[in-house]
C-alpha positions in Angstrom: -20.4 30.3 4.9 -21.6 30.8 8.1 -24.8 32.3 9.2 -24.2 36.4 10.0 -26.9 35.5 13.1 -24.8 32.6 14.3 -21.1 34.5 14.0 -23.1 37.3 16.2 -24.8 35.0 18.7 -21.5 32.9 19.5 -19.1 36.3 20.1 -21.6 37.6 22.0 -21.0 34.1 24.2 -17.6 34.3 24.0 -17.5 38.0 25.3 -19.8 37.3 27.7 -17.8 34.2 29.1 -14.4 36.6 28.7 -16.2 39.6 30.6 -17.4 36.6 33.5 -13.8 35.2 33.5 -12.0 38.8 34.8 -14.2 38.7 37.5 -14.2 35.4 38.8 -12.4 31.8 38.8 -13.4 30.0 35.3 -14.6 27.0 37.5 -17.2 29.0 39.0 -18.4 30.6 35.7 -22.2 28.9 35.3 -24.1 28.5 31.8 -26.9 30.6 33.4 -23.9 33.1 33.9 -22.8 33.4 30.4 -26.9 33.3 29.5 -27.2 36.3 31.2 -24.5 37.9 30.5 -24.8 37.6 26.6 -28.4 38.0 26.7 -29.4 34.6 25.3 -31.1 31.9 27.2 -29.6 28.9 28.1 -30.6 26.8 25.1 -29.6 29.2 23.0 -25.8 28.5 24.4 -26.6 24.8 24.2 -27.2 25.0 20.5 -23.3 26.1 20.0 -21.7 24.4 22.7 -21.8 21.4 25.0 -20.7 23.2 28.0 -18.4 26.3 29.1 -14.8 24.2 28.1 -16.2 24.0 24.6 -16.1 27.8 25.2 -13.1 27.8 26.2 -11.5 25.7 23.9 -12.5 27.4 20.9 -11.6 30.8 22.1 -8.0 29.4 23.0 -8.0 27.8 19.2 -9.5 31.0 17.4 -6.9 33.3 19.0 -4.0 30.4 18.7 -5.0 30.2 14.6 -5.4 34.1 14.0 -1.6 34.4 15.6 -0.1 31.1 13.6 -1.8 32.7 10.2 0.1 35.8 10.6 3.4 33.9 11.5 2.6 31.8 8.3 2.0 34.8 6.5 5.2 36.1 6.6 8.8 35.3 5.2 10.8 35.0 8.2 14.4 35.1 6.7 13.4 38.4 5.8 12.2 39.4 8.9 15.2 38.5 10.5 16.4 41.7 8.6 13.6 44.0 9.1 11.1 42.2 11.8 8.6 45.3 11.6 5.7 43.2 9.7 6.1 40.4 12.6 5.0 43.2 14.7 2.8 45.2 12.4 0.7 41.7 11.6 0.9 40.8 15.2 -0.6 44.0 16.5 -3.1 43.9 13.7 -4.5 41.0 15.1 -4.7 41.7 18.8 -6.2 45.0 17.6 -8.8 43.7 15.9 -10.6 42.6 19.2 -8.7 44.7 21.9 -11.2 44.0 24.5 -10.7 40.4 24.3 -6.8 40.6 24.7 -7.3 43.2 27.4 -9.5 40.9 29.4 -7.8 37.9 28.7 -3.9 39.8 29.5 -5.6 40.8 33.1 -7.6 37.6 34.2 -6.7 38.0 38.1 -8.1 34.1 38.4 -7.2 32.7 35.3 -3.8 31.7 34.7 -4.3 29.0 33.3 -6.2 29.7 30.3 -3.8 32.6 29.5 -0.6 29.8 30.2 -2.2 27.4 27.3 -2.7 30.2 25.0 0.8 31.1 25.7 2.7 27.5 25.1 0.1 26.9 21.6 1.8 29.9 20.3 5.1 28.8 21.4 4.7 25.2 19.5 2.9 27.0 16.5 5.3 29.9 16.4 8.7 26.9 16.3 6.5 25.4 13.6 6.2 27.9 11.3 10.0 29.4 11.7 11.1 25.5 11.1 9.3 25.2 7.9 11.5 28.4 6.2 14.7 28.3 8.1 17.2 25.5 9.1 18.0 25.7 12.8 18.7 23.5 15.5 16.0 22.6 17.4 17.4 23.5 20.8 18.2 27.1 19.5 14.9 27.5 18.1 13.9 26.5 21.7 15.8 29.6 23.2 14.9 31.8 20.5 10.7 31.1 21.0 11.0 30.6 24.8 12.8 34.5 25.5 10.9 35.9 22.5 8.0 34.8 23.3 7.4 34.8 27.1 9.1 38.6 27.0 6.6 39.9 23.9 3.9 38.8 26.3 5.4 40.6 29.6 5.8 43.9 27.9 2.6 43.5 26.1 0.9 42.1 29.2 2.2 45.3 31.2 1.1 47.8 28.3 -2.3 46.7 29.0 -2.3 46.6 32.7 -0.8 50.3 32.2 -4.2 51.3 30.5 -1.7 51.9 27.2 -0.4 54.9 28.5 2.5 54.2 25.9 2.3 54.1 22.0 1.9 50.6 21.0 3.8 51.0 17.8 6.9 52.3 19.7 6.9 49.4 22.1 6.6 47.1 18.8 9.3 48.6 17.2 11.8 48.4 20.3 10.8 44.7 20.3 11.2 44.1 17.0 14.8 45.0 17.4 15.1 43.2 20.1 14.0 39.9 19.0 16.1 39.9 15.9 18.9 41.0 17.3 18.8 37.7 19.5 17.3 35.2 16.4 20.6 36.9 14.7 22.9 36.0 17.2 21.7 32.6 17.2 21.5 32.2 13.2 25.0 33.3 12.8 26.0 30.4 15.0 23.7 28.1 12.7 
């Protein structure tokens, strides 16, 4: 088990590089940056990491896992019937550390790093759904690709909207939404 000090000292790094990355292109993000922004000196971010893309690459890979657990978690054949706990787990996780979704959704300079996190979800998500159900692959394509790339628009434009809408109603409409398409395309399976 990990060190309570450690877990503490590393989100602290991570927020601090997340916090730096809204305001400014990740290439011009310095170590002394994130030192001062998280309030650690600069060999105290050497002791975690080797440099900012080891930052970067764990963030990408924490928030790739947490999402891929929670598709893994749950019997899709049955959500193809009632999808509210692909929702209900999904929001659970992106709740657990709004502030990091929120800064991550509205990176003005980062596209990037919000494009990768987008296409490891994609291959994780057609992993997991390919280890319950039996569907073509191409079809599985379609369904991932438009369910995917439209949960993150809506979701992406409930943040930049400062959440003026109820989350769990947005969920709910794209809940039906999504299985109405994966149904279409599993009654053609």
């Amino acid at each position: 088990m990990t060190d309570r000090r450690i877990l503490k000292t590393k989100k602290a790094i991570k927020n601090a590089f997340v916090m730096l990355m809204s305001e400014k292109d990740m290439n011009d993000i310095t170590i002394k940056d994130i030192a001062d922004q998280a309030d650690i000196n600069r060999k105290t971010f050497y002791h975690y990491y080797r440099g900012i893309y080891d930052v970067v690459d764990e963030i990408q890979n924490e928030i790739v896992s947490d999402f891929t657990k929670t598709m893994d978690s749950i019997d899709l054949v049955s959500a193809i019937k009632s999808p509210s706990p692909i929702f209900e787990n999904l929001m659970t996780v992106t709740s657990s550390d709004m502030d990091l979704y929120n800064t991550i959704v509205n990176t003005k300079y980062n596209h990037s790093f919000f494009e990768k996190i987008i296409n490891m979800l994609k291959e994780n998500i057609k992993q997991s759904i390919l280890t319950q159900v039996e569907i073509e692959e191409y079809k599985l394509d379609v369904i991932v690709e438009y369910s995917v790339s439209g949960m993150i628009a809506v979701y992406k434009r409930w943040f930049q909207s400062d959440n003026k809408h109820n989350i769990e109603e947005i969920s709910k409409l794209l809940s039906r939404i999504c299985v109405n398409v994966a149904k279409l395309i599993f009654e053609d399976t």
